[in-house]
C-alpha positions as CSV (number, residue, x, y, z in Angstrom):
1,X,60.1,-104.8,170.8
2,X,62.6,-101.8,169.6
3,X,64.9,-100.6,172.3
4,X,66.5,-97.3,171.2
5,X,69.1,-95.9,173.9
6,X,70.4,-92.2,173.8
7,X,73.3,-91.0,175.6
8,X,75.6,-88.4,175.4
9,X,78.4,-87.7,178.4
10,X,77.8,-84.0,178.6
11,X,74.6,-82.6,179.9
12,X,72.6,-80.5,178.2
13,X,72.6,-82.0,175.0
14,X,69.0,-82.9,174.4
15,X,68.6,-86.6,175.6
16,X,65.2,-86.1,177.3
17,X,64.2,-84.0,174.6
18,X,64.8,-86.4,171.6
19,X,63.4,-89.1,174.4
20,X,60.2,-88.1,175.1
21,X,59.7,-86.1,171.6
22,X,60.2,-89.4,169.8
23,X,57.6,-91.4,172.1
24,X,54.9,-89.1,172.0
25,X,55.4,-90.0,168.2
26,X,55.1,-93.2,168.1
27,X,52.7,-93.5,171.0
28,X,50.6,-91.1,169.0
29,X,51.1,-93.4,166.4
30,X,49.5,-96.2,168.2
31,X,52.4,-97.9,169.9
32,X,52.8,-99.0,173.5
33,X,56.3,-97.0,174.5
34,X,58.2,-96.9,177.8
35,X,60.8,-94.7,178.6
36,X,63.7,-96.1,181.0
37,X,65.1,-93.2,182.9
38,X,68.2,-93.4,183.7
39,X,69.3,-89.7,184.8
40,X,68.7,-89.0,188.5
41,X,67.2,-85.8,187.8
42,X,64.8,-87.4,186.3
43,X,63.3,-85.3,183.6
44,X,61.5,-87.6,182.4
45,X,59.3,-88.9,184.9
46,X,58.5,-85.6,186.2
47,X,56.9,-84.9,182.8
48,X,55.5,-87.9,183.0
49,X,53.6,-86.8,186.1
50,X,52.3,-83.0,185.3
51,X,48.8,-83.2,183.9
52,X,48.1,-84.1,180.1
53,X,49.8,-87.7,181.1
54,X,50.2,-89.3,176.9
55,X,48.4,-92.5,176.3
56,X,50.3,-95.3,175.3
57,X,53.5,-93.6,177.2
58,X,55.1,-95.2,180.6
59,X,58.0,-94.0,182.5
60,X,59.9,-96.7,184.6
61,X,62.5,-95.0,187.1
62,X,65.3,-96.4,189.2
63,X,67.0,-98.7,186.3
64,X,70.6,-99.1,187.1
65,X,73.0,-101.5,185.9
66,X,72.3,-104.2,187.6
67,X,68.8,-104.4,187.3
68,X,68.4,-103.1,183.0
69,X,68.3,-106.9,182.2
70,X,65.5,-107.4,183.9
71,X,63.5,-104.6,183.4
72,X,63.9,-105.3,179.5
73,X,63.2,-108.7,180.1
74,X,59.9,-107.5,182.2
75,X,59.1,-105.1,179.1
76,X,59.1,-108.2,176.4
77,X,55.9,-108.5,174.5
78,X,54.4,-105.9,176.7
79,X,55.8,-102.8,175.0
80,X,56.4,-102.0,171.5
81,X,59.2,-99.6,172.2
82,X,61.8,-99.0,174.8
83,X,63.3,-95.7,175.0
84,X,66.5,-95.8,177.7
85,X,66.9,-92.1,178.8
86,X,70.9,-92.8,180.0
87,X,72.4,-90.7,182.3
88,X,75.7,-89.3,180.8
89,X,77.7,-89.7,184.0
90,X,77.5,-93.6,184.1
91,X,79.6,-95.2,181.5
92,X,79.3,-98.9,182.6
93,X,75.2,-98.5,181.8
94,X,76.0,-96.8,179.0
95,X,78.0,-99.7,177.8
96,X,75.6,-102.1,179.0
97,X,72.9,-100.3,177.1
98,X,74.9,-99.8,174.0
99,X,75.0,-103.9,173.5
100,X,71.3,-104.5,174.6
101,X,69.6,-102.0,172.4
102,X,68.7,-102.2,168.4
103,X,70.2,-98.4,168.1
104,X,71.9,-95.8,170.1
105,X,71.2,-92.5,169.4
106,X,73.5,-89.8,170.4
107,X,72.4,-86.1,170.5
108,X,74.4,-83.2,169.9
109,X,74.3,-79.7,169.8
110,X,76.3,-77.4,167.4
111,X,78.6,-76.6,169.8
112,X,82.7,-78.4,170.9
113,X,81.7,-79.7,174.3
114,X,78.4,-81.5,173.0
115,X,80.8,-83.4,170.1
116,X,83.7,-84.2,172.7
117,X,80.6,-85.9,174.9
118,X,79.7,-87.6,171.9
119,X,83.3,-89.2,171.1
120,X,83.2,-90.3,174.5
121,X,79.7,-92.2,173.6
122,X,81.5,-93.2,170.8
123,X,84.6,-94.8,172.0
124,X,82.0,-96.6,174.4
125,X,80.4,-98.1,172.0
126,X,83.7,-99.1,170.2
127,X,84.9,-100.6,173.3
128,X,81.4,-102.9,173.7
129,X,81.4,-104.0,170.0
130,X,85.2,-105.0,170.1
131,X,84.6,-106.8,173.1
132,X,81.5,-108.6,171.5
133,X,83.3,-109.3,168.4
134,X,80.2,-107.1,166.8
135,X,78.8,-104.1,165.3
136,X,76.7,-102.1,167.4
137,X,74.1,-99.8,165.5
138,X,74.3,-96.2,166.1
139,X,73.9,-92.9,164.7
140,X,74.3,-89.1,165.9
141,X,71.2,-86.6,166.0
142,X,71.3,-82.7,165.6
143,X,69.7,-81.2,168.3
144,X,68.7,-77.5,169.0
145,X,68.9,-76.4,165.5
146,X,68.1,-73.1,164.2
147,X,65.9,-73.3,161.3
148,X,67.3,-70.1,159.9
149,X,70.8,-70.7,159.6
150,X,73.3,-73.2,159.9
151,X,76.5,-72.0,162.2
152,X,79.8,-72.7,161.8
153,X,79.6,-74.4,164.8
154,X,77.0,-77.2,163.3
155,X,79.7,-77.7,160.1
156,X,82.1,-78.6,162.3
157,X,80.1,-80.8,164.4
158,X,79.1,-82.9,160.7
159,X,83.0,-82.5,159.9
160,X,84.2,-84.1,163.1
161,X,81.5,-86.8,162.4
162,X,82.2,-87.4,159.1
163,X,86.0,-87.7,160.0
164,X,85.2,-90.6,161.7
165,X,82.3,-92.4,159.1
166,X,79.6,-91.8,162.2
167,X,76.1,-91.8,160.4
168,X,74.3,-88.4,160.8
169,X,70.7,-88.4,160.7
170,X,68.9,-86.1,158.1
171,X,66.4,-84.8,160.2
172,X,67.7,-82.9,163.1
173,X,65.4,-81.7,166.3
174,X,65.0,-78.0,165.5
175,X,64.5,-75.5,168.0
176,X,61.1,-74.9,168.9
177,X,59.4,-72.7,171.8
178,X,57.4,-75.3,171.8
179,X,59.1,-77.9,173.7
180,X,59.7,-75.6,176.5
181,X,56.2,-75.0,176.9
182,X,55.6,-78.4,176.5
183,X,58.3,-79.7,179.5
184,X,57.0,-77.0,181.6
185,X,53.2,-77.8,181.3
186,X,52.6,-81.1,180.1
187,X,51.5,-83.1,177.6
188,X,52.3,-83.6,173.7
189,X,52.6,-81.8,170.4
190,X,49.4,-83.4,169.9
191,X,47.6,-82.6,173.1
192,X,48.9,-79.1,173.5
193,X,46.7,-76.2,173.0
194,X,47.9,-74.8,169.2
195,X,46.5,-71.2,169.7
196,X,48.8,-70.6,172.7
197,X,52.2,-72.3,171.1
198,X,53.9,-71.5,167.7
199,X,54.9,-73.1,164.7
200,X,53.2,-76.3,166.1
201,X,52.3,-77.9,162.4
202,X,56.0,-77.2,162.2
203,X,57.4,-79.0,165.0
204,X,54.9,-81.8,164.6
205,X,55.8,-83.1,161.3
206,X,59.8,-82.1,162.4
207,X,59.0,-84.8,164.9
208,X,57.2,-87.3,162.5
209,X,60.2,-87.1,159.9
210,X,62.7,-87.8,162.7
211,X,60.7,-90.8,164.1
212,X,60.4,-92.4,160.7
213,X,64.1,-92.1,160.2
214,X,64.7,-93.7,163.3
215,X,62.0,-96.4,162.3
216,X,63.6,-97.0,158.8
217,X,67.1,-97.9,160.9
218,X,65.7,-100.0,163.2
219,X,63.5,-101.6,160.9
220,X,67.4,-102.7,159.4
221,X,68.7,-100.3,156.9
222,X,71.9,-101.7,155.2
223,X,74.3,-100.0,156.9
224,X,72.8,-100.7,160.3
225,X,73.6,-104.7,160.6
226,X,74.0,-105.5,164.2
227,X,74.2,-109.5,165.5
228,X,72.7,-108.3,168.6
229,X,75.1,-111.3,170.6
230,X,74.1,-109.0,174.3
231,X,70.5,-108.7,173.2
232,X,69.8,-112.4,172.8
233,X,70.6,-112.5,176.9
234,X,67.3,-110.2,177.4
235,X,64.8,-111.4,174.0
236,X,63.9,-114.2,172.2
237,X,63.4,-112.9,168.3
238,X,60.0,-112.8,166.8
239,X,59.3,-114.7,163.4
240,X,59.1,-111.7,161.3
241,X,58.5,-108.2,161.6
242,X,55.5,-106.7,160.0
243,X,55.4,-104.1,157.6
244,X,54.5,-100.6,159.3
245,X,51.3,-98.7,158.3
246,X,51.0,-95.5,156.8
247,X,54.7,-95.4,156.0
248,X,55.0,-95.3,151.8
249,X,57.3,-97.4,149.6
250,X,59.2,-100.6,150.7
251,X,61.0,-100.4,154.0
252,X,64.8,-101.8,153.7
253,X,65.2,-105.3,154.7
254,X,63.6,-105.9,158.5
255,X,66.3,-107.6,161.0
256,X,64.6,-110.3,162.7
257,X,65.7,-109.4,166.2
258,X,63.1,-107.3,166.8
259,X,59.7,-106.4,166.0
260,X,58.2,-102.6,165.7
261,X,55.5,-101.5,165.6
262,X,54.9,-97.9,164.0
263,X,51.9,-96.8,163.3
264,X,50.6,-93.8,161.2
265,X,53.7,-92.5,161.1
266,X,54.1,-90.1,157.9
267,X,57.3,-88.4,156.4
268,X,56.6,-84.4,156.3
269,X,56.3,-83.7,152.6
């Protein structure tokens, strides 16, 4: 089981969005995801309950500190992924979170206030893995994107990240109509009705780049090396980790920690 958490201290920055856009992937991939939400607005779960409900996606509300444990414990060989949806107002979950999960993934807009909420995440997760004598894996996520330009805003988001040797992902979110109409309404980028929505083949294989990034890290890319010392309270740690389908080439080595499952995930071409 892969538990990816993402957290950012301002609002606004995309959490839900990079949330629920990366399960519909890899439950449309074949995988059993839940989604912990965290934020008491509860995003979300109120997706989760318009009509188009996703196969293969559950949303598990009211998980607080003193209960994430448990309900990670209760997920164990039941779901494939774990998504934890944190609230950015709640620093002692996200600290809790931060040394339970395989990754944290911080979104960020091109914009000050998004990075400043990020540092916080960041000095966070500094905190935990100084504490815990260990590395926790993390990595920052561009969210809101234009695909027509790239703002000076965004290039001094990378050179604040950079500046402090934080691992960017190479496939940001890019802003698409799309996910609006898809919060709003319901359902997936897979469910959604293409002649109504644009750029969907766009956004679709926007979204299958990202989650086979995010696979690849998990999976234990080099850099991404994590003992897991506050995981072992929830998990015990599978044999081995199979090879994904439909992803090409050799994955990096996998970490034993955790197993995950991915599907027919494909890189966009």
């Amino acid at each position: 089981m892969a538990v990816i958490s993402i957290a950012n201290a301002k609002g606004g920055a995309g959490k839900t969005t990079a949330a629920l856009l990366l399960a519909m992937e890899f439950a449309q991939a074949g995988g059993k995801v839940v989604i912990f939400d965290c934020d008491p607005l509860a995003f979300a779960a109120k997706w989760h309950g318009l009509p188009g409900a996703v196969d293969g996606i559950t949303v598990v509300t009211g998980v607080t500190f003193a209960n994430l444990g448990a309900n990670l414990r209760a997920q164990s060989g039941q779901a494939d992924h774990v998504i934890i949806d944190l609230s950015g107002a709640r620093d002692a979950l996200i600290a809790l979170a931060a040394g339970l999960s395989d990754l944290m993934l911080i979104p960020v807009q091109g914009c000050t206030m998004d990075a400043q909420g990020a540092v916080h995440v960041l000095e966070i997760i500094g905190q935990v893995a100084n504490n815990a004598h260990s590395h926790i894996d993390h990595a920052v996520v561009l969210t809101r994107v234009s695909s027509l330009v790239t703002t000076r805003a965004i290039r001094s988001v990378k050179a604040r990240l950079a500046e402090r040797n934080v691992l960017l992902l190479d496939t940001p979110i890019i802003e698409r109509s799309v996910y609006r109409d898809m919060f709003e309404h319901g359902g997936s980028l897979y469910t959604i009705d293409e002649t109504k929505v644009s750029n969907l083949a766009k956004a679709q294989r926007n979204m299958q780049g990202l989650a086979l990034e995010v696979l690849r890290l998990v999976n234990g890319q080099p850099h991404l090396q994590s003992s897991g010392s506050l995981a072992r309270i929830c998990y015990k740690a599978p044999d081995r980790i199979q090879q994904p389908e439909g992803v090409a080439g050799p994955l990096p080595a996998a970490r034993a920690s955790r197993s995950f499952h991915a599907g027919a995930i494909h890189a966009d071409p």
